[in-house]
Structure formats: C-alpha cells, structure tokens
C-alpha atoms as a printed R data frame, in Angstrom:
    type eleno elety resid chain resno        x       y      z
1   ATOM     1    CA   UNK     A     1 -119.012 132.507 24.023
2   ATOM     2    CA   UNK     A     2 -122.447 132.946 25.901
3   ATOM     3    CA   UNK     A     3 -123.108 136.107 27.001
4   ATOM     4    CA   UNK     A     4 -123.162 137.014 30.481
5   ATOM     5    CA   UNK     A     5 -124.722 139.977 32.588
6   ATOM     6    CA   UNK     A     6 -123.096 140.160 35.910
7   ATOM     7    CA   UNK     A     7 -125.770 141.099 38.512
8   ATOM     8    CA   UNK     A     8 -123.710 142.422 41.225
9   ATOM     9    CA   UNK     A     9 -120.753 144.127 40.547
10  ATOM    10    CA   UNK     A    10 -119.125 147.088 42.868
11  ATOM    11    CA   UNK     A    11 -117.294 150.332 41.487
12  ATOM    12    CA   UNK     A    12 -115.324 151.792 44.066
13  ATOM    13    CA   UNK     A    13 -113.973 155.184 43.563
14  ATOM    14    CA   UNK     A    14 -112.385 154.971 47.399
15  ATOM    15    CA   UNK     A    15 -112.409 152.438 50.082
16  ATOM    16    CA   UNK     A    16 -114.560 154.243 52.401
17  ATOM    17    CA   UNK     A    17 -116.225 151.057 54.320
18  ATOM    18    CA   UNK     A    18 -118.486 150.959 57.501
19  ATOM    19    CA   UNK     A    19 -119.576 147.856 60.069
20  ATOM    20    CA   UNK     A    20 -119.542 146.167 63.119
21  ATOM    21    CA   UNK     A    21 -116.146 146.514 63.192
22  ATOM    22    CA   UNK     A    22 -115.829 150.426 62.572
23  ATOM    23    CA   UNK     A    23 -114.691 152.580 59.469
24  ATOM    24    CA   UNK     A    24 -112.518 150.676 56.925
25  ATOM    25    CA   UNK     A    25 -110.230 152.623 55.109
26  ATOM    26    CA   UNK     A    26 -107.521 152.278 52.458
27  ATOM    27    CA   UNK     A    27 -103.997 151.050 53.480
28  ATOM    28    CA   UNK     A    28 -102.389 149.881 49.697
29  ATOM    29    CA   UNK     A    29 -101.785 146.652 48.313
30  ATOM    30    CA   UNK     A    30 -105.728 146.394 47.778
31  ATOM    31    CA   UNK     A    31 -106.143 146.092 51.432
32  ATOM    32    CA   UNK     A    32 -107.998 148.145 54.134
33  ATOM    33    CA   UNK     A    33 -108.046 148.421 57.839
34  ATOM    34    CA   UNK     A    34 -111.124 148.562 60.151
35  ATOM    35    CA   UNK     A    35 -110.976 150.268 63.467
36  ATOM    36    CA   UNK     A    36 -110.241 147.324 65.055
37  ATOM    37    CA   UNK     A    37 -107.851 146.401 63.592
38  ATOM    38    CA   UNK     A    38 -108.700 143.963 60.966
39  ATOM    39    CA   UNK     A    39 -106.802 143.861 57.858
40  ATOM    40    CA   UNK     A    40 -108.974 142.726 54.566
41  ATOM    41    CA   UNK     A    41 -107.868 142.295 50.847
42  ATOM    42    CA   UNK     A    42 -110.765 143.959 48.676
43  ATOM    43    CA   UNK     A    43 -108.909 145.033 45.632
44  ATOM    44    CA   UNK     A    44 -107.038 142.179 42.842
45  ATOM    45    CA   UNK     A    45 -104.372 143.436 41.584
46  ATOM    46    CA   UNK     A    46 -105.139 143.935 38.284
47  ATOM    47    CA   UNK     A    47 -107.079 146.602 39.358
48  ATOM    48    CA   UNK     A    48 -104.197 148.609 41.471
49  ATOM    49    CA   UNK     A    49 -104.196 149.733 44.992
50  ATOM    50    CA   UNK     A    50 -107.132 151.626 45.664
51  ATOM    51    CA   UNK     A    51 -109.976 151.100 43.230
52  ATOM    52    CA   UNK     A    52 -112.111 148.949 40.926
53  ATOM    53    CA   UNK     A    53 -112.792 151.954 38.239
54  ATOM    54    CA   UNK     A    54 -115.014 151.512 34.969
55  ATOM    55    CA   UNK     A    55 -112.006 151.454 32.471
56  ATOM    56    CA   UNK     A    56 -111.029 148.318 35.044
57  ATOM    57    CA   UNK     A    57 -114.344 146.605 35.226
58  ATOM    58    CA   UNK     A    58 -114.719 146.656 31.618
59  ATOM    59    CA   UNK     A    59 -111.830 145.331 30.675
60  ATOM    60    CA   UNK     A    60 -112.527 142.188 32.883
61  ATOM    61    CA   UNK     A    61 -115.822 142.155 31.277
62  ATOM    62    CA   UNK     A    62 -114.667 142.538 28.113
63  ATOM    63    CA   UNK     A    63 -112.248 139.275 28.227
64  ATOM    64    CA   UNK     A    64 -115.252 137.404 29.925
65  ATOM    65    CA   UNK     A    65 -118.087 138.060 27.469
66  ATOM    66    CA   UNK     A    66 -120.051 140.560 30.196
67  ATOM    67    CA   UNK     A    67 -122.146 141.822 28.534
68  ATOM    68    CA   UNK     A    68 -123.736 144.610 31.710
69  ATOM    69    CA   UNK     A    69 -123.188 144.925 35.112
70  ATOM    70    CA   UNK     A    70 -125.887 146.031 37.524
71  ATOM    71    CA   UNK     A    71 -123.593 148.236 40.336
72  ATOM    72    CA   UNK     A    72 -125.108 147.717 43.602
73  ATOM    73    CA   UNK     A    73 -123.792 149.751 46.591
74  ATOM    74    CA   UNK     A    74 -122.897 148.132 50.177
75  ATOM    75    CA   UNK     A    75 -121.597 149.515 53.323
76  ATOM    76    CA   UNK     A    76 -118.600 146.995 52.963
77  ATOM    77    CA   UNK     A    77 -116.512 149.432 50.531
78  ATOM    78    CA   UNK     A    78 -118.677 152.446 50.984
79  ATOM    79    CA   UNK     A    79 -121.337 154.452 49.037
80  ATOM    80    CA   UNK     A    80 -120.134 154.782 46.190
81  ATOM    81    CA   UNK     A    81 -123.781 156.287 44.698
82  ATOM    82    CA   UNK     A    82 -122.443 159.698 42.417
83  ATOM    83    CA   UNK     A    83 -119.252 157.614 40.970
84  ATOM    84    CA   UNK     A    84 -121.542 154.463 39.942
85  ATOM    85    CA   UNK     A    85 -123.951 156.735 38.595
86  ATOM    86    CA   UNK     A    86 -121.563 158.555 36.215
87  ATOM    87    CA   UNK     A    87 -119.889 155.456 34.917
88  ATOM    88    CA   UNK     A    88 -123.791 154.877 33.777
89  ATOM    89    CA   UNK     A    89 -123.909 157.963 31.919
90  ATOM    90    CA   UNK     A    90 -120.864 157.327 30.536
91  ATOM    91    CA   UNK     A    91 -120.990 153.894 29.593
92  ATOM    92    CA   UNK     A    92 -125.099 153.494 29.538
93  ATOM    93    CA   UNK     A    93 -125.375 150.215 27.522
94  ATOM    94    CA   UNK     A    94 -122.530 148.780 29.739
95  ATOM    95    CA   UNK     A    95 -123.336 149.308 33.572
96  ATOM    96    CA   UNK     A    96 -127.368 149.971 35.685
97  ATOM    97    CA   UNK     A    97 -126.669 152.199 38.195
98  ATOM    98    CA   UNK     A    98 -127.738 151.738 41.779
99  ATOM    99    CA   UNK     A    99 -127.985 154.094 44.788
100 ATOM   100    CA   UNK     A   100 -127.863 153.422 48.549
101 ATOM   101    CA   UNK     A   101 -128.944 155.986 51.371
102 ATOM   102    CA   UNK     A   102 -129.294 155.858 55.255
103 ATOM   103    CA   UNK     A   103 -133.002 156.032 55.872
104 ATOM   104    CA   UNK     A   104 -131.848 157.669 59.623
105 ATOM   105    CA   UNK     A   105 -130.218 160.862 57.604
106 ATOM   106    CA   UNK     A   106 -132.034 163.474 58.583
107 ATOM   107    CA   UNK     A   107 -132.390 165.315 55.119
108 ATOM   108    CA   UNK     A   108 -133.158 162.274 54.092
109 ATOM   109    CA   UNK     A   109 -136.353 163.122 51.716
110 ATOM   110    CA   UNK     A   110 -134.205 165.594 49.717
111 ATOM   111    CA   UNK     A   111 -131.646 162.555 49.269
112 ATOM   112    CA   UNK     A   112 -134.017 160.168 47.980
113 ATOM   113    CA   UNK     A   113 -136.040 162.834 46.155
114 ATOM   114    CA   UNK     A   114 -132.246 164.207 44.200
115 ATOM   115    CA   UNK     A   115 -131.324 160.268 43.517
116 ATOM   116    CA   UNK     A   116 -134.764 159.382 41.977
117 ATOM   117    CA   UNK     A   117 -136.587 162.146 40.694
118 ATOM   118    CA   UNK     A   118 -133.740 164.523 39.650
119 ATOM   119    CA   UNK     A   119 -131.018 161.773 38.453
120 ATOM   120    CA   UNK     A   120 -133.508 159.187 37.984
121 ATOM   121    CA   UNK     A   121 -131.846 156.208 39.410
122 ATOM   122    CA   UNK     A   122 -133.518 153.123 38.396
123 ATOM   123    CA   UNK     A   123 -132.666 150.585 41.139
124 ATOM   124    CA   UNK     A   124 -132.325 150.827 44.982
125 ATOM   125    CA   UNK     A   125 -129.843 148.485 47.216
126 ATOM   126    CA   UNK     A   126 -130.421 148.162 50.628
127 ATOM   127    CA   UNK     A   127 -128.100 146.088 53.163
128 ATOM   128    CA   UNK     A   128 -129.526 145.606 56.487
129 ATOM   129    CA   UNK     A   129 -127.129 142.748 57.216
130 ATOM   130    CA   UNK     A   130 -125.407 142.993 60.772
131 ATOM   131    CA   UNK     A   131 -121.855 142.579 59.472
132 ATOM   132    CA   UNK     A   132 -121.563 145.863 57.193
133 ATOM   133    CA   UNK     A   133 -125.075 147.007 56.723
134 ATOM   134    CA   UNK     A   134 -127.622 149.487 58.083
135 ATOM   135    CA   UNK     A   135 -128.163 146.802 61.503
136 ATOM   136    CA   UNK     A   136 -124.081 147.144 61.974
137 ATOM   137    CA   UNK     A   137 -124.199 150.542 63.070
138 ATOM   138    CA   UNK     A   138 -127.600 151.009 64.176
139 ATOM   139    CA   UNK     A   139 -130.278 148.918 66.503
140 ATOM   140    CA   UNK     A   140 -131.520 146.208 65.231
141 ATOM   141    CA   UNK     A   141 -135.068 146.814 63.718
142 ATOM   142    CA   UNK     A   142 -137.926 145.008 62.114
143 ATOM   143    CA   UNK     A   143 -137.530 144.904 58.323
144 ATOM   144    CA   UNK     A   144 -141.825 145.693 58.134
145 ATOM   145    CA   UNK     A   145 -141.413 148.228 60.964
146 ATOM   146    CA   UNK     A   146 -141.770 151.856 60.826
147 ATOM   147    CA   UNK     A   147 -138.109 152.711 59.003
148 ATOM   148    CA   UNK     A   148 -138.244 150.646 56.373
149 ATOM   149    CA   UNK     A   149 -142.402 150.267 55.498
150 ATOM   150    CA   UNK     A   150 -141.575 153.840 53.870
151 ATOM   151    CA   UNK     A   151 -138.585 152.934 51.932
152 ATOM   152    CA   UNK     A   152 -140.234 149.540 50.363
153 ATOM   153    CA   UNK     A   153 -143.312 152.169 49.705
154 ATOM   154    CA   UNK     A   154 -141.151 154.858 48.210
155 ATOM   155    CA   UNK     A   155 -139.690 152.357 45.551
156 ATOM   156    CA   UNK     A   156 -142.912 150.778 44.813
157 ATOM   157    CA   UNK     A   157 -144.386 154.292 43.988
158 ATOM   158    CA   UNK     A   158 -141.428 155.257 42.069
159 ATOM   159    CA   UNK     A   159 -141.149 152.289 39.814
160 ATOM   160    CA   UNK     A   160 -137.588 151.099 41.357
161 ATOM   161    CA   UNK     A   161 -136.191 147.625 41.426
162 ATOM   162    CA   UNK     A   162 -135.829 147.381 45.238
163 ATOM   163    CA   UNK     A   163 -132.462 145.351 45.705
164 ATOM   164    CA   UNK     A   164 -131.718 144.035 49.640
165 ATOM   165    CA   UNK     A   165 -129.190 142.039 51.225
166 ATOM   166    CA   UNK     A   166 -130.739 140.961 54.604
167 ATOM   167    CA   UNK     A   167 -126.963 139.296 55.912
168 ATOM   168    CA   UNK     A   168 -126.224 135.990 57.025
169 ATOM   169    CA   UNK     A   169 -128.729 133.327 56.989
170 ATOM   170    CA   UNK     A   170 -129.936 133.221 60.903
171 ATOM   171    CA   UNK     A   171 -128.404 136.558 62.087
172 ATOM   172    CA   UNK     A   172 -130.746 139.140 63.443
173 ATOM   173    CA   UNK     A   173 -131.491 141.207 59.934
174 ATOM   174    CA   UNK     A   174 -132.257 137.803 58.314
175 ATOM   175    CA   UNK     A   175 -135.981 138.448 58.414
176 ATOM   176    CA   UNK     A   176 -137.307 136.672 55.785
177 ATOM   177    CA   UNK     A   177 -140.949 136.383 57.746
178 ATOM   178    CA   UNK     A   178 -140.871 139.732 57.476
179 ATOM   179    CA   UNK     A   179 -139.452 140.478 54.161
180 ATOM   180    CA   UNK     A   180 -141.841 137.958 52.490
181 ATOM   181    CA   UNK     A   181 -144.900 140.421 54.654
182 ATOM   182    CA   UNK     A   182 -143.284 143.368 52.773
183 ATOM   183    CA   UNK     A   183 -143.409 141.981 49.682
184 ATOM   184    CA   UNK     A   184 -146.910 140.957 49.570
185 ATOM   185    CA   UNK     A   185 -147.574 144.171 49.903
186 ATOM   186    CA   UNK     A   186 -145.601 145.271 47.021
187 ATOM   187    CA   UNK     A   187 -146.681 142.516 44.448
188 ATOM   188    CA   UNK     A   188 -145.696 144.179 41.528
189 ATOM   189    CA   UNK     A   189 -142.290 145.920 42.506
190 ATOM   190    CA   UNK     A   190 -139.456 144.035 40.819
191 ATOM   191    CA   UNK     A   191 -137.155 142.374 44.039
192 ATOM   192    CA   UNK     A   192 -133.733 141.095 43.832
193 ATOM   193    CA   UNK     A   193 -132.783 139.074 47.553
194 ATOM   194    CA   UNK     A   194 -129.010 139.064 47.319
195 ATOM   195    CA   UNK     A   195 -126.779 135.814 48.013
196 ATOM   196    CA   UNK     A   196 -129.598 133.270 47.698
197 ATOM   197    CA   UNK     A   197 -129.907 133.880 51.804
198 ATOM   198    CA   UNK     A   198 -126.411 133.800 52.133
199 ATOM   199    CA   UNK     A   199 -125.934 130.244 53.360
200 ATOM   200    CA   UNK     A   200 -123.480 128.320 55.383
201 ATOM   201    CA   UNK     A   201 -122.894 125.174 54.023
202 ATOM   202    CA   UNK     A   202 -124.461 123.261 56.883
203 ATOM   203    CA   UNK     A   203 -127.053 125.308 56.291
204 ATOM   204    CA   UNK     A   204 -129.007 124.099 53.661
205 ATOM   205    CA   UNK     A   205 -132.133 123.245 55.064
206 ATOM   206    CA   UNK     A   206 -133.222 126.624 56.339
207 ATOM   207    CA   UNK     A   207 -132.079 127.747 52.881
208 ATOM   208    CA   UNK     A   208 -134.383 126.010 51.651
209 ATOM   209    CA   UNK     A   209 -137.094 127.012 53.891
210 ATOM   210    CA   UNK     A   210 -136.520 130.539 53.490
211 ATOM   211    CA   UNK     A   211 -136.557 130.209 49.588
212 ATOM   212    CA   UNK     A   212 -140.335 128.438 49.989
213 ATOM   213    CA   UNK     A   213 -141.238 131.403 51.930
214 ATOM   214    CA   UNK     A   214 -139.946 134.501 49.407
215 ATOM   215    CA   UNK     A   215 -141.257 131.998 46.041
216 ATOM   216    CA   UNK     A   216 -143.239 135.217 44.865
217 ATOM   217    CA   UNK     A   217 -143.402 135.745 41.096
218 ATOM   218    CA   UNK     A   218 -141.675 139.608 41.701
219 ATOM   219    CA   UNK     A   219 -138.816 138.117 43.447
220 ATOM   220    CA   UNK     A   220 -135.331 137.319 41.846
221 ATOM   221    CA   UNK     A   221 -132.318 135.951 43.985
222 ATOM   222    CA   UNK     A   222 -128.870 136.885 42.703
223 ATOM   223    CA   UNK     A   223 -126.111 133.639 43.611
224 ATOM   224    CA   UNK     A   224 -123.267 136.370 44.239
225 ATOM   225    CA   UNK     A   225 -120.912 134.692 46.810
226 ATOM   226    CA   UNK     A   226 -122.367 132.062 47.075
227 ATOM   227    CA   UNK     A   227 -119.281 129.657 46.931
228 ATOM   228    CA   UNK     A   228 -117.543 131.610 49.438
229 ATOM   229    CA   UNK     A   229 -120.295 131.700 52.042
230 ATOM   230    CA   UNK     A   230 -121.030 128.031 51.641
231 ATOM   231    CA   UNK     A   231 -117.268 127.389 51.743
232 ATOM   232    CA   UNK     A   232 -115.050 125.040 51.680
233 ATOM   233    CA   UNK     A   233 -115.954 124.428 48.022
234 ATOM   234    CA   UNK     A   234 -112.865 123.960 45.947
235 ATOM   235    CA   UNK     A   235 -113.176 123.807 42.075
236 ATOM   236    CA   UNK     A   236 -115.703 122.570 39.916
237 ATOM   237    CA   UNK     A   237 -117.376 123.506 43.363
238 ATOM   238    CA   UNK     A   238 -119.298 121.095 43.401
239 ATOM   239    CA   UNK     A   239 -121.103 122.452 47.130
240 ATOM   240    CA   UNK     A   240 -121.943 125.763 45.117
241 ATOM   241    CA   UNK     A   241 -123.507 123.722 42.015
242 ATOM   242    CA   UNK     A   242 -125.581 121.591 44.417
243 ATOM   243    CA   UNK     A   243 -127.350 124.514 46.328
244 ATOM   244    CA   UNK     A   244 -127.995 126.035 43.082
245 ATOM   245    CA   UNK     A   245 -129.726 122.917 41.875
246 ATOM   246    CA   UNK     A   246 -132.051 122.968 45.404
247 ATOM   247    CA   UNK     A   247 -132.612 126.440 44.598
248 ATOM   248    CA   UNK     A   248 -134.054 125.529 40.976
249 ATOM   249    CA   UNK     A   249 -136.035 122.128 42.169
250 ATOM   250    CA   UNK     A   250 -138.034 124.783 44.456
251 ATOM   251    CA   UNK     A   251 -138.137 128.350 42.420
252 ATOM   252    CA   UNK     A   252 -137.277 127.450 38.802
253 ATOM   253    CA   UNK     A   253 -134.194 128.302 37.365
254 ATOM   254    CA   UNK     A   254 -135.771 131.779 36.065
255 ATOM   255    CA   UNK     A   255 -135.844 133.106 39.654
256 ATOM   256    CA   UNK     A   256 -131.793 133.048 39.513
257 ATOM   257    CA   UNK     A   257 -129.671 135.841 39.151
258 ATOM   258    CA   UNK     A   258 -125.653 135.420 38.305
259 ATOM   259    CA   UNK     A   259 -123.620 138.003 40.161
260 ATOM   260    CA   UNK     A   260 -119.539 138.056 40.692
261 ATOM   261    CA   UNK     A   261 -119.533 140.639 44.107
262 ATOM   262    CA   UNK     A   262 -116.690 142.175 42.460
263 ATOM   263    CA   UNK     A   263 -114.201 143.179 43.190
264 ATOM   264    CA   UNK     A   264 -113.412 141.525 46.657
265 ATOM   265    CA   UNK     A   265 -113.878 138.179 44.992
266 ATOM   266    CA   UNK     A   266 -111.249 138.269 42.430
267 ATOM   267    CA   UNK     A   267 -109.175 138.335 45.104
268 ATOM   268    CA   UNK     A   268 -109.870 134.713 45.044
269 ATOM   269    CA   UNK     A   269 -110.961 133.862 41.797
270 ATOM   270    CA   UNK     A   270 -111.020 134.961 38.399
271 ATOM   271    CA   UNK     A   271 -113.729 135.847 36.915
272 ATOM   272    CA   UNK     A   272 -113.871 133.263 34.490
273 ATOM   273    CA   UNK     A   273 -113.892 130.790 37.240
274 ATOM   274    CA   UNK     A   274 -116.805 132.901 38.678
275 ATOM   275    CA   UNK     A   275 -118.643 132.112 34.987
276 ATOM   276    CA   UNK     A   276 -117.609 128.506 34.744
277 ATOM   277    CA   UNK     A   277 -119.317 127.789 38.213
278 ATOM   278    CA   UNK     A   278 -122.329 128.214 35.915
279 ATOM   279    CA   UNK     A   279 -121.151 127.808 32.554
280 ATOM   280    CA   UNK     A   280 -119.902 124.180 33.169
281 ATOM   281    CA   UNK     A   281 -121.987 122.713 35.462
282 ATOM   282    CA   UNK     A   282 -123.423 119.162 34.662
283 ATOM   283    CA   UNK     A   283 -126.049 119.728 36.405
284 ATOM   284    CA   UNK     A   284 -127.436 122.563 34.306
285 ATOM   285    CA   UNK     A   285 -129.151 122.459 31.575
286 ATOM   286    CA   UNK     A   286 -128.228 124.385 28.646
287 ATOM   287    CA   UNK     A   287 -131.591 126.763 28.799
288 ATOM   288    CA   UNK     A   288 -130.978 126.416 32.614
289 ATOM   289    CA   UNK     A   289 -127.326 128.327 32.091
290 ATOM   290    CA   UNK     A   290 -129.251 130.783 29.378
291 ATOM   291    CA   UNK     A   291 -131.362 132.197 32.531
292 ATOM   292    CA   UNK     A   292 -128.905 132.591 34.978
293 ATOM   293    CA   UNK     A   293 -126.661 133.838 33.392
294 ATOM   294    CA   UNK     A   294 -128.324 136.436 31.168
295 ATOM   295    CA   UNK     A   295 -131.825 136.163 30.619
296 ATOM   296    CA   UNK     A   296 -133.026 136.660 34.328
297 ATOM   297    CA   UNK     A   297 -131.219 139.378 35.080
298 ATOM   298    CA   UNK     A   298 -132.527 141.006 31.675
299 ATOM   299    CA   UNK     A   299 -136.074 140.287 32.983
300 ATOM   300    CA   UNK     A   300 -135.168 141.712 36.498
301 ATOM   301    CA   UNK     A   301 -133.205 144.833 35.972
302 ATOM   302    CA   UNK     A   302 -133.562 145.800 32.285
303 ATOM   303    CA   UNK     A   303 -137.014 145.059 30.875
C-alpha cells in the first residue's frame, strides 16, 4: 500500500463554528446548528457525537496507510489551535500542527508572538472565504490591503508555511489578482492555496485562469473537496479526476497537494474512497500518484 500524507485534516476538540450564518454549535448525532437555523452533519459516526480526536484520526489513518496529517484550522468547526497543537506534541511524527488567529483581536501581537515564538508553530491557515472565514463576519477587505500585508509579512519573517483558503471561486474573498501580488512579494515563503480555487463544476475555465495566475514555484494547491465542490461527481468521479488532470497540464503534477477535509467529508465518503480518487485514476501516472499523494506535501510542509 502507497503511502499517503493527508494535507488537510481537522481535529476538533468541540464544535465551536462561526459564518455568515452565525455561531454553530453542537446538537449530537455529529450535527450542529447555526443561528439560523441550519442543521449540518460534520461528525461520521465512527468518530461519536461531538469530536474528531487524535486516537480517532489515527485510527482512520492507520487502516488507510496515512502516513501524517497536516491539521489546518477553519472557522467552519472552530479554532481548534491549543488541542491541534498538543496532539503534535504528542504524536510528533504523526500530525503538523497549524494555528489560526483573528488579525482584528486586539492583543493580537501577543497571540501571534505566544503561537510562533513561544510554541513555535510551524504553519499558519488563514480562511478569508465569505461562507465561514474571516470575510463572513467582518467587511470585506483587500487580501494586499493593510490587514493582511502584515500577516503575509509576519510569516515570511518567521519562516511559516502560510496556508489560505480564499472561498468560493468568484465570491468576493476570491482574490487571486491580489493573492498572486502578495506572493510575489514573498517569493520564498512556502504557500499552500486550499481547494484548487474551490471550483464549481461549470466552472472550469476560470479555474483554470486563476491557476495560470498563482503558477509560482512557492505555491502548492491542496485538492481537499474538491469532488464535493465540483459536484455531482459520483464514483470513480470521473469530474474530480478531469480537473485534476487540467490542473497538472498547466502546473505539473508536483504543485498538487492530497487533502481529505476531514472530518465533515466522511460523512460522505470513506476515506479510502477519498485515496482511490487518486490512487486509481487512469489518468495518472504512477509517479503522477507518488506526488500527490505524498511527495508534495513532504516538499511543502515537512522539508
């Protein structure tokens, strides 16, 4: 069995969400509530009620042939920044810790300056995204503008991988003008662009554009979602498989990151189905499968 680092993997101590549509909060069955109203499943059952824990996560990854996880942090379940970082210490060969922050806190310097300097938290995840990131609860601003020119300059100075989901393809925090500006100006700071843009499926052409526009040789894209955001794609999915191959025919396949989004998307899936999306596609070649599935995200995260 080939093994597999999963890029983008959530540990969630408590449902403690925020977004557009208010606070989302725990109501059992693996399900929570926004404010509104809306009911969402986040949680499979294998992993109980209320939480996707280490013990959990590694199990899965154990039966898959996962070999690390890089834990990324989203508004969509919470911060979950202290928890992620002590399943690192505990289990440091098995899981990268990542840390998210509100660049609005006020005491925000002695937040970034206890994550980084004191803990020494190697990777930073930022979600902008107008659905459940920092543009869902606050104006929406310019991703080269005065907030977040200091964040992208913090990381660069403090040798972090800088990690950022900028939401749907089209919406309002999907600046990849912008974003591409940012980078330039970073051209040696490691960057991961979650969902390869995150796509609609009859949106493939200004996926492709935007992937033209952020080919930099520091940038990464992690595929995490990706067959539920271009959906309907049923199994061998084969929608999924053929964005992919676009992606390659204009980055390479060593741009390519493999990522699950557990643990809202073993709700739908398992996670060797996740895998196999990869693992048995046609239309990959075997040293194509190597990189996206391990070696990338070795070169991204952990080199």
């Amino acid at each position: 069995m080939r093994k597999v680092i999963d890029a983008h993997v959530h540990l969630v101590q408590e449902i403690a969400g925020i977004g557009a549509d208010g606070v989302l909060r725990p109501i059992g069955g693996g399900k929570a509530q926004y404010d509104d109203g809306k009911i969402i499943t986040l949680i499979p059952p294998q992993f109980g009620e209320y939480q996707a824990t280490p013990e959990a996560v590694l199990k899965e990854m154990d039966a898959n042939g996962v070999e690390k996880a890089v834990c990324l942090q989203g508004n969509y379940i919470g911060y979950q920044n202290l928890y992620t970082y002590e399943a690192s210490q505990k289990y440091p060969d098995r899981f990268l810790a990542s840390v998210s922050y509100d660049p609005f806190s006020r005491n925000r310097d002695e937040i970034v300056r206890h994550f980084f300097e004191d803990l020494k938290i190697p990777v930073v995840k930022w979600e902008v995204s107008t659905g459940s990131g920092l543009m869902a609860n606050h104006h929406t601003l310019p991703l080269d503008g005065e907030i977040m020119k200091p964040e992208f300059e913090y990381a660069d100075e403090h040798g972090l991988v800088f990690v950022i989901d900028i939401g749907k393809l089209g919406s309002e925090s999907s600046q990849i003008p912008a974003l591409r500006r940012m980078i330039l100006e970073h051209p040696t700071m490691h960057v991961i662009v979650c969902h390869l843009l995150a796509p609609r499926q009859d949106q493939r052409e200004e996926m492709k554009e935007g992937l033209r526009a952020l080919k930099l040789p520091n940038v990464w894209f992690d595929l995490a979602s990706l067959s539920h955001n271009v959906r309907p794609d049923e199994p061998p999915y084969p929608v999924t498989r053929s964005f992919v191959r676009d992606a390659i025919d204009i980055l390479g396949a060593d741009r390519l990151i493999f990522g699950t989004d557990l643990p809202s998307n073993l709700v739908r899936n398992t996670y060797r189905e996740l895998i196999n999306i990869y693992e048995e596609a046609p239309e990959l070649s075997e040293d194509e499968k190597q990189l996206i599935l391990h070696d990338n995200a070795e070169a991204a995260y952990f080199v």
